[in-house]
N, C-alpha and C positions, 0 to 999 in steps of 0.2 A: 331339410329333413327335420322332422318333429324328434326329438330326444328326450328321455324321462329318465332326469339328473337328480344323482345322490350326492350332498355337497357334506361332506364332512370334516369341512375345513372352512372358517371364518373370511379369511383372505380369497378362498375361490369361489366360495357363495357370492365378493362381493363382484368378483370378475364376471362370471357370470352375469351376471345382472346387469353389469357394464356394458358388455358386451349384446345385450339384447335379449338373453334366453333365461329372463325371470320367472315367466310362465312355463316353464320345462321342469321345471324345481319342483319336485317331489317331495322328498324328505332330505332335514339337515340336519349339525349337529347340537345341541343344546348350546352353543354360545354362539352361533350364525344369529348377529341381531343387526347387520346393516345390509342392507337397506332396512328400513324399520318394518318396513311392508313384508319382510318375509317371515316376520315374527310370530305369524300363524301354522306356518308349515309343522308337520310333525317333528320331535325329532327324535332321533335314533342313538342318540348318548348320552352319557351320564360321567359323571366324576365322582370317583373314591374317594377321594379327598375333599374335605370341610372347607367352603371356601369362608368361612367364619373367621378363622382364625389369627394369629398374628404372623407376620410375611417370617418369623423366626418358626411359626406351631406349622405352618405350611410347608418350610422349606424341610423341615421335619418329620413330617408327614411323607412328601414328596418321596427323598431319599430310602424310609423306612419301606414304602411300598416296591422301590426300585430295587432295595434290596434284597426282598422276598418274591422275585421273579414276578412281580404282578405289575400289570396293566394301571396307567394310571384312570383311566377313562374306560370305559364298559360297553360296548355297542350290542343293541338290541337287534339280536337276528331274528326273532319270531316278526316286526315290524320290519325288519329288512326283508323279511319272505315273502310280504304283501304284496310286495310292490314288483313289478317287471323291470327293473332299472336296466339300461341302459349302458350308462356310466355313472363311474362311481368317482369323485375327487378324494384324494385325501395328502397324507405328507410322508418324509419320512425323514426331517431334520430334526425333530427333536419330541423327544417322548413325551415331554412336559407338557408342548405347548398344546396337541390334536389330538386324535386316536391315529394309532401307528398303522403303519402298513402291515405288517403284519396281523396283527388283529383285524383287520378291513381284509384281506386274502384266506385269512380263517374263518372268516363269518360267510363269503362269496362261494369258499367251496363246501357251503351246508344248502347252497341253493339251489332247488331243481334245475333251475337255467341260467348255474352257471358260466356255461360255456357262452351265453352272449352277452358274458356283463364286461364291461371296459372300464379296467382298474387304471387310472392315473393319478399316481403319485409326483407331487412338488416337492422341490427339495433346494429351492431358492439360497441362495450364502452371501450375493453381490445385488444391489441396487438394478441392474443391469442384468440380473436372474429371474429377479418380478418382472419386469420388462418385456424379458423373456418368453415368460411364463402365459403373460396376459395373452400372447399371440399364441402359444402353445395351445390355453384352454380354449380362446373363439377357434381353432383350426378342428379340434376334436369335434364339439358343436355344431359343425362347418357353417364357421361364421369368420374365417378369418381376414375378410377385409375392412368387420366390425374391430377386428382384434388389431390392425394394424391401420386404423387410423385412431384409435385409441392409445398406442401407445405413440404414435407421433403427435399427437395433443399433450401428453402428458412429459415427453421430451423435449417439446417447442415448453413449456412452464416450467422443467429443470432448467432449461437453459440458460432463461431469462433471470431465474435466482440465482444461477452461480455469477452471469455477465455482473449483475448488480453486487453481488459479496465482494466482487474483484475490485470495488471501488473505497473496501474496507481500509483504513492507517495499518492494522495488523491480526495478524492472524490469532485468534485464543485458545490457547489449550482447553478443553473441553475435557470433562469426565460426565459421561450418561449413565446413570442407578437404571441398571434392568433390572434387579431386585435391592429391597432394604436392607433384608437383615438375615444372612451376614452381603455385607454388598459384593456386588456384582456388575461387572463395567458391562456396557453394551458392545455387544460382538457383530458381528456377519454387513447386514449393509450400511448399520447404524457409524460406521467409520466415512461410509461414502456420504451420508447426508452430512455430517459435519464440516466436512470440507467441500459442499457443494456452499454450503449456509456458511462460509467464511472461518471455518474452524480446524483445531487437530485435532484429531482426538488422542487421547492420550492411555495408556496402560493396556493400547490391543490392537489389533493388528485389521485391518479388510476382510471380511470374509471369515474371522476366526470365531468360535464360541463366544459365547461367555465367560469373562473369567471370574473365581471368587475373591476378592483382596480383603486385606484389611485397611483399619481407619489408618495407621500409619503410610501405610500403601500410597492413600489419596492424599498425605499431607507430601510424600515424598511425587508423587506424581504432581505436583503444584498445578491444579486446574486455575484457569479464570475462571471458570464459569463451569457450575456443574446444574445438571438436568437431568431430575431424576423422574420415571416414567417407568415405573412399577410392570414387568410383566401382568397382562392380566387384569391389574386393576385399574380402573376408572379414575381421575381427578378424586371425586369425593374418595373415592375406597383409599386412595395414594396420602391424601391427608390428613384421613386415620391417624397414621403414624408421621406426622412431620416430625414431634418431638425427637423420634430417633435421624430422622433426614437432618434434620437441625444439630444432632449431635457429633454425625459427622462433617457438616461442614464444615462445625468450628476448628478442625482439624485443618481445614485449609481457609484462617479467616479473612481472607482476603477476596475470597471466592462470590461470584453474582451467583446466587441459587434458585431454580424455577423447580415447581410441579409442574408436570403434566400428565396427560390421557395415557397411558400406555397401551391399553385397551384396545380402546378407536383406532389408534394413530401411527405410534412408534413401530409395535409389535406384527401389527399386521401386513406380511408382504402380499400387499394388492393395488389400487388404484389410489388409496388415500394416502400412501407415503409422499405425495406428492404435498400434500397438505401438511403432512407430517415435518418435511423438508422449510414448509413456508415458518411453522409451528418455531423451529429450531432457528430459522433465521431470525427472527422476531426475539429470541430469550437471546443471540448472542450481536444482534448489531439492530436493535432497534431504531436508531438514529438511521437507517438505510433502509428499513423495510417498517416503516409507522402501519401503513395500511395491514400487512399483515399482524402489527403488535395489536391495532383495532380489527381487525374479521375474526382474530381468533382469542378475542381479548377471554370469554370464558374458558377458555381450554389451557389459563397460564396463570398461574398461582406463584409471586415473588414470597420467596422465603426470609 
């Protein structure tokens, strides 16, 4: 069956497409940029927020907005009218990262044909939730034995990095920057990729948020090896601000320090965590995983 998919989520644009039903894509959301090929599709949001500014003028921003009941993202329902959708992707783990579900069920019920739109919201926490998920969205599509040999591809490649980390002398305390300033340790599946990649991570829990700490925080959390991968931003946008990434590491100077993509890679629960996972083996036991410190030699910035 032909479906005409509204992808309003980065990670399920790229499932989609994974999964076979690239050409069903209608309209997506203003930060849907992988596959690179869908870069032309319309899209249907916007962000209040200046991505200009310093990850301190952002996270400022961010909160100010939140604190005045407002949306942080804006979905354009006049270009959502146009269209006959079908189904509509979107999330509802984190206000920050998408347009919320709620605002996606406020826009659906301004549409004459609401009643045959199919609102699916993700709301992934564990490694093992994208996983999930990816069979979730080929079964909606009805495409789900695209969806599950997809993820048993991608489960035969976790597996084979975790067999390999296990050959690691020891295990590293790990600290992940989801944001700079004020930092912010990586929460939800980013605990499960650490210890698949040979590591622990340290100051957060499986599945937990985000949390905010300070620079003491991370000297008392004694990382080996920290890796920081910016919500949102890209390598180059991430290196912007190394001076301050460098500021706090010297709080722990002991510590091996990478940039990476957060953008692409970390942030995104969809098919390329799996790359994300190689990304992270590669900054904490490269002596075991060379081939991935060379395939993903651009996407890692020693600090």
């Amino acid at each position: 069956m032909v479906m005409r998919i509204v992808s309003l989520l980065p990670s399920a644009t790229e499932i989609v497409c994974a999964v076979g039903a690239q050409q069903q894509l209608v309209e997506i959301s203003h930060e849907c940029d992988f596959p690179p090929s869908v870069r032309g599709l319309p899209a249907l949001t916007r962000s209040r927020i200046d991505p200009a500014g310093t990850s301190r003028e952002i996270d400022a921003a961010v909160r100010e907005t939140i604190r005045d009941a407002l949306s942080i993202y804006a979905v354009d329902d006049l270009a959502l009218g146009t269209i006959e959708s079908d189904v509509i992707f979107t999330q509802d783990l984190c206000e920050v990262c998408a347009v919320s579900l709620d605002d996606v069920r406020a826009a659906v019920s301004r549409l004459a044909h609401r009643e045959s739109v199919q609102i699916v919201s993700l709301r992934p926490t564990r490694l093992v939730d994208v996983l999930d998920d990816i069979e979730r969205v080929a079964s909606v599509l009805g495409l789900a034995p695209a969806g599950r040999e997809l993820r048993r591809v991608l489960e035969g490649r976790i597996r084979e990095i975790s067999v390999r980390a296990e050959q690691a002398k020891s295990r590293l305390r790990v600290a992940s920057l989801e944001w700079i300033d004020p930092p912010m340790l990586g929460g939800t599946w980013m605990p499960d990729l650490i210890k698949l990649a040979g590591g622990i991570a340290v100051g957060v829990e499986p599945g937990a948020l985000a949390p905010t700490i300070e620079a003491a925080d991370l000297a008392r959390l004694a990382p080996d090896v920290i890796v920081a991968k910016p919500c949102g931003f890209t390598l180059d946008r991430a290196l912007v601000e190394s001076d301050r990434i460098a500021a706090l590491a010297r709080h722990v100077p002991a510590a091996r320090v990478y940039v990476t993509d957060g953008n692409a890679y970390f942030n995104r629960p969809g098919p390329r965590l799996v790359e994300s996972l190689e990304i992270m083996a590669a900054c904490l036991h490269p002596d075991l995983f060379p081939d991935f410190a060379h395939a993903h030699a651009a996407s890692i910035v020693t600090l």
